[in-house]
Steps between C-alpha positions, in 0.01 A plus 500: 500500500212392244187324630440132377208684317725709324714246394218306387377797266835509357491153422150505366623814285845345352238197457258677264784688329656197405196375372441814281834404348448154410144580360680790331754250385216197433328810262804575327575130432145478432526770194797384378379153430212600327645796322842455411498789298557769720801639243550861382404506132746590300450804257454444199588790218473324179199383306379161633394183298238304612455159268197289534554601867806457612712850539839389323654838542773451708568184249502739178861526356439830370266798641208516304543830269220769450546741170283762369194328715566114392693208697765260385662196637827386375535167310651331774223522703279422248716167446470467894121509569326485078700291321808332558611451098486857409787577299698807339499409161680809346280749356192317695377386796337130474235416802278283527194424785270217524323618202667720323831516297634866451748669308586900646692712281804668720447781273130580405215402637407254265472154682365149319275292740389153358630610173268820465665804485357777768674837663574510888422881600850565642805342365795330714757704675846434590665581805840427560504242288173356627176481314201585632153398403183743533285277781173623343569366125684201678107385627422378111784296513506323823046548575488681792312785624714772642339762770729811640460618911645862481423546889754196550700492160453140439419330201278194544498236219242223486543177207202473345531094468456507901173503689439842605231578829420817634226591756382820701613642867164523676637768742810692552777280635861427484708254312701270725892376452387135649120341494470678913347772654849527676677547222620912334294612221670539189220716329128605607211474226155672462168394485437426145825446393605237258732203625703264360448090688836352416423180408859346615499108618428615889163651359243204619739421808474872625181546510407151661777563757409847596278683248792693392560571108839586335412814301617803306351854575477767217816658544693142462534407874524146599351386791163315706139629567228288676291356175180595720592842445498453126208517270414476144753220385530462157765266273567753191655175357663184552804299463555481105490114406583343175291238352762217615455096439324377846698228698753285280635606130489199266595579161536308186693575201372480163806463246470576156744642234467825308404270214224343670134603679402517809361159565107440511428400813126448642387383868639555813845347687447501864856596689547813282379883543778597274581456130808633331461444130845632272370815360768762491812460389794807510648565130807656418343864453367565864175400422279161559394272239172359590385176422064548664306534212207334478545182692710680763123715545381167470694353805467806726148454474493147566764586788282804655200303505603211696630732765885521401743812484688532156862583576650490127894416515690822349842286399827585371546184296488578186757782493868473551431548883836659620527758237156603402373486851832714632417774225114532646624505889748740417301858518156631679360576114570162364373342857208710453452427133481121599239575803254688294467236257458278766208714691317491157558163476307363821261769442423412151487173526255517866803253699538507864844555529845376335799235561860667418656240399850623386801257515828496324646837675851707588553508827628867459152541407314413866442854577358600175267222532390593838417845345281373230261309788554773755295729161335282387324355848293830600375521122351151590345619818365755383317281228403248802739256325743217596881506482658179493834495453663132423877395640703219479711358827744705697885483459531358153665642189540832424286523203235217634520624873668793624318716263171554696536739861210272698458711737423803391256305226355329813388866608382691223254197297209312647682139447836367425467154312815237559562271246513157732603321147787420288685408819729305293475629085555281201826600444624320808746265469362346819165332563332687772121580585299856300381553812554322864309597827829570656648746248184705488501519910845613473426781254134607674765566860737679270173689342381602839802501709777669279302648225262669731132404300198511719383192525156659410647559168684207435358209226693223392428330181607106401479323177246232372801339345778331611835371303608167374849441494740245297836448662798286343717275733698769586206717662495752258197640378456336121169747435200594743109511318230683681216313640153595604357401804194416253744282338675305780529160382751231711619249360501123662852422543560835671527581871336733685550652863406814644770765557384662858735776433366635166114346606475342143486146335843398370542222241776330379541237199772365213428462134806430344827613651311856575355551854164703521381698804212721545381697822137515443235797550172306589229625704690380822768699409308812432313452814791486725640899309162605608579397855817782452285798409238425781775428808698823398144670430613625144253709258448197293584225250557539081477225317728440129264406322143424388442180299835314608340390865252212587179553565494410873757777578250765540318339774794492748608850401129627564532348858866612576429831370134523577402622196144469306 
């Protein structure tokens, strides 16, 4: 029989063995919490891709082929992580970056980049019916440096619009899966060697949390080092800005016929940083007729030195704008044809950027449209230039309305202009206002909401003229005259109430048997539009057009807009 000491061992014994287990257990729970990543790698046999440090291998549709010493990646990827409106477009490829607009022979290796012809050193293969584009000729389409690991066959790709860091291990070390000393190492780095500080949104919030940085080590590994052991930091370059308006657009138009000049305009007009004058217009041939000479060099002068950007309208006006426009959407030459002329156009003439203004369009022409700005947008970047691409309201007409994919212009150019006006036009055989508060709300939601713009991107423009409408007994619409708000006059027998819905002045009054009614654009009117683009936060505000508003107008659009 045991002794009470004995039993008193054993207990002490099962005691200490169960607490082995639990801290054991406490350890374990410990390790897993702050390293969940504890996971056999998986191996990987074919070449990786790292891109601006993220490894998107396992994302790639198609391996990542390696002939005679040089890489490809198939077009689909390249529509997956370069550019999303490459296109097959039979004997060529067409591709386009933030900078660059390319055309790759399938055949040679002749390739056209911003309309210059140059040779890529390997051409394009095809494999089972998939094209493949040499990575290393791909870099002086899409501006990116490309580096190759041979000890872990990866490929590491870095934009060169982003902000690139690097630094220096102080000692030997390892790179770490999570920001712990807990966690696996995913790679170990020399002294000396050269390493990559990923500059992801978690950059400042790492290092104030724990001291940890996100990084990438020379052989394209992702993972954390303590910044203390990192020396030498160095930004090889940063984020790639353009030279964009600051705070609110306000433009003003500045109409004038191909008959006419450019008007001579001296001073300064607070409420504006942006003049539009008419200076290009499309002709029949492809080509623009240009209406600057010397009083267009005149008014960019007098434009650039009170502080304004010149965004000339390009418009389709004066052509008959389904046909002629249709024949210069139709192929990349005649596209390209069209954006050369317009490259030496704001170059030659020393303009910050352009309006597109084209109206009066098939709707089986959308697409083609879309491909003219999606080439014609880098070749503006790359000048530092402004693409502003003018549309009218959603869900109209075919020809008036339907013709323009929003979206999709909302992505590829720095602004997308709504025309807020001609609510109701002349032709309408009821009276109605150009342009009420409540119509142009509608149409920002549907511009946001259903279209998809960035509200970043988004301007909408009103008119500095209203309508005034004769109606017969019967309520139909007799004739309509346009009015400026300059030129507002009302009458003493009429009546005049404000309409809450459209935010304007509406008056009322007989002469005759014929009823007149007008829904006036005053400065209370205009003030109340501003209100729209500052609640929904838009880009900013146009304004159709100088010389028909009232002096006084500016002054509330400088507040609203706060601009100088």
């Amino acid at each position: 029989m045991k002794s009470k000491k004995e039993k008193e061992t054993k207990i002490l014994h099962a005691i200490r063995r169960s607490s082995i287990s639990i801290a054991g257990l406490l350890v374990i729970i410990f390790l897993i919490s702050v390293a969940p990543n504890y996971v056999k790698e998986e191996k990987v046999t074919k070449t990786k891709l790292v891109i601006n440090n993220t490894d998107v291998t396992n994302s790639l549709k198609n391996d990542i082929i390696k002939e005679n010493g040089t890489f490809y990646i198939s077009i689909d990827d390249l529509r997956n992580f370069f550019d999303q409106y490459i296109i097959d477009n039979g004997d060529y490829i067409i591709t386009t970056s933030d900078t660059k607009t390319a055309k790759i022979n399938k055949t040679s290796t002749m390739t056209t980049i911003n309309g210059a012809m140059t040779n890529f050193s390997e051409q394009v293969l095809n494999e089972n019916n998939t094209y493949y584009l040499p990575i290393e000729d791909m870099k002086n389409v899409y501006d990116y440096n490309y580096s190759y690991s041979d000890e872990n066959d990866a490929i590491m790709v870095d934009s060169l619009s982003r902000k690139f860091v690097d630094a220096t291990s102080s000692k030997n070390q390892s790179v770490k899966y999570a920001p712990t000393i807990f966690s696996k190492s995913v790679d170990k780095v020399k002294r000396g060697d050269k390493i990559v500080i990923i500059q992801d949104k978690d950059y400042q919030n790492d290092i104030l949390i724990n001291g940890w940085v996100k990084v990438r080590s020379p052989i394209g590994k992702i993972g954390y080092m303590k910044k203390s052991n990192l020396i030498n930091e160095e930004t090889v370059r940063d984020n790639l800005t353009q030279d964009k308006i600051d705070g609110k657009v306000s433009i003003a138009w500045d109409y004038f016929s191909t008959n006419e000049s450019a008007p001579s305009r001296t001073g300064r007009i607070d409420g504006i940083n942006v003049v539009s004058p008419s200076f290009y217009n499309l002709n029949q041939s492809g080509t623009i007729t240009k209406n600057v000479g010397d009083s267009g060099r005149n008014y960019i002068t007098w434009a650039h030195d009170n502080g304004y950007k010149v965004w000339p309208t390009f418009s389709n006006t004066f052509v008959n704008g389904l046909d002629d426009t249709s024949k210069l959407m139709q192929t990349f030459e005649t596209r390209e044809s069209l954006i050369n002329n317009i490259i030496e156009a704001v170059v030659s003439d020393d303009v910050d950027g352009i309006s597109i203004d084209f109206e009066n369009m098939y709707k089986e022409d959308k697409d083609k449209f879309s491909r003219f700005l999606i080439e014609l947008a880098p070749r503006m970047q790359d000048l530092n230039k402004t693409l502003a691409v003018i549309v009218t309201a959603p869900d109209g007409s075919d020809t008036w309305s339907l013709c323009y994919d929003r979206n999709t212009i909302g992505k590829v150019s720095d602004y997308v202009i709504f025309l807020g006006y001609d609510q109701t036009p002349a032709s309408s055989k009821v009276a109605e206002t150009t342009s009420g508060y409540n119509w142009q709300e509608l149409n920002i939601k549907k511009m946001l909401g259903q279209e998809g713009i960035p509200e970043n991107k988004l301007i909408v423009a009103s008119a500095f003229y209203t309508r005034l409408w004769k109606v017969d007994s019967n309520g139909n619409v007799v004739k309509s005259q346009v009015v400026n708000m300059n030129n507002v006059s009302i009458p003493s027998n009429a009546s005049k109430t404000w309409d809450d819905l459209r935010k304007q002045n509406y008056i009322e009054y007989k002469d005759g048997s014929y009823t007149y009614k007008m829904w006036i654009i005053d400065e209370e009117s205009i003030s109340c539009k501003l209100d729209l683009i500052n609640n929904y936060k838009l880009a900013g505000a146009g304004f159709w057009e100088l010389d028909r508003e009232t002096a006084g107008v500016w002054k509330i659009i400088s507040e609203k807009l706060e601009v100088k």
